[in-house]
C-alpha positions in Angstrom: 13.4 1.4 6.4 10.3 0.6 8.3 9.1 2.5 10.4 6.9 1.8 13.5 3.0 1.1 12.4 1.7 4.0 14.9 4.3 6.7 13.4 2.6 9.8 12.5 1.7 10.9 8.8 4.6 13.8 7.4 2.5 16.5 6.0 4.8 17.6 2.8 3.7 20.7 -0.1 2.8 19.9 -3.1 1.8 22.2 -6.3 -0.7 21.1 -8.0 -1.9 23.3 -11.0 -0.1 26.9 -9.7 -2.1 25.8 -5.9 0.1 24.8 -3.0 -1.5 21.8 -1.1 -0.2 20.1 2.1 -1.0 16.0 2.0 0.1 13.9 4.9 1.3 10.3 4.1 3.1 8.1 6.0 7.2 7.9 4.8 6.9 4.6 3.2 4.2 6.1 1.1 6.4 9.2 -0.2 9.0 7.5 -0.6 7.4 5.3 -2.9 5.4 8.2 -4.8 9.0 9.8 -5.3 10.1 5.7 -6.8 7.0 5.8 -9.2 7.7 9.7 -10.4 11.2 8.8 -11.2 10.4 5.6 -12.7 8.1 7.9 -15.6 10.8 10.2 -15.3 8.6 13.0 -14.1 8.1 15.2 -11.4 6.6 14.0 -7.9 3.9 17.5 -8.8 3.3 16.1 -12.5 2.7 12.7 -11.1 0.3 14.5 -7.8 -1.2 16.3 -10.9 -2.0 13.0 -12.2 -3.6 11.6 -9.4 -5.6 14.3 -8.7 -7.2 14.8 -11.9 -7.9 11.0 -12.0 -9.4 10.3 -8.4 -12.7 11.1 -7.7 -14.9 14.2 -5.5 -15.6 12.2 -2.9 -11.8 11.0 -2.2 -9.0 12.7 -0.7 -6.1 13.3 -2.0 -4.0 11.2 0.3 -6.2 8.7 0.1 -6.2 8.5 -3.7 -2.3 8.8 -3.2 -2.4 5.9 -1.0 -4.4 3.9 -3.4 -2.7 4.8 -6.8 0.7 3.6 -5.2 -1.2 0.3 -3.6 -2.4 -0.5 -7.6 1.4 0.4 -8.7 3.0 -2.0 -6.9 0.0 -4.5 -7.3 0.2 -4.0 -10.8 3.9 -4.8 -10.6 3.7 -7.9 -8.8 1.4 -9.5 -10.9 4.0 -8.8 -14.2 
């Protein structure tokens, strides 16, 4: 489902290394981290893990979210 372009990020938990974050992404973009974590057939933490260990200071973690899913699905597109 897609939803309107003005709906508001959901802010969801996420443990990342024994710390409890809170990252806001729009649905579309949870719903496709929870697609890519099932796909390596890992948890959506392992895969935040992941992400966060790989992005760098200066970027958020949403934002690095947001990117790592964009390059995904790029990636797949080009297969």
């Amino acid at each position: 489902m897609i939803r309107h372009p003005d709906a508001r990020p959901e802010k969801h938990s996420l443990t990342l290394r024994g710390h409890r974050t809170s990252v806001s992404l729009e649905t579309e973009f949870w719903q496709a981290l929870r697609d890519i974590a099932a796909l390596r057939n890992m948890p959506i933490n392992a895969l935040a893990i992941e992400i966060d260990e790989s992005r760098a200071s200066d970027i958020g973690l949403a934002s690095a979210i947001r990117l790592f899913v964009l390059r995904h699905y790029r990636g797949t597109a080009q297969e």
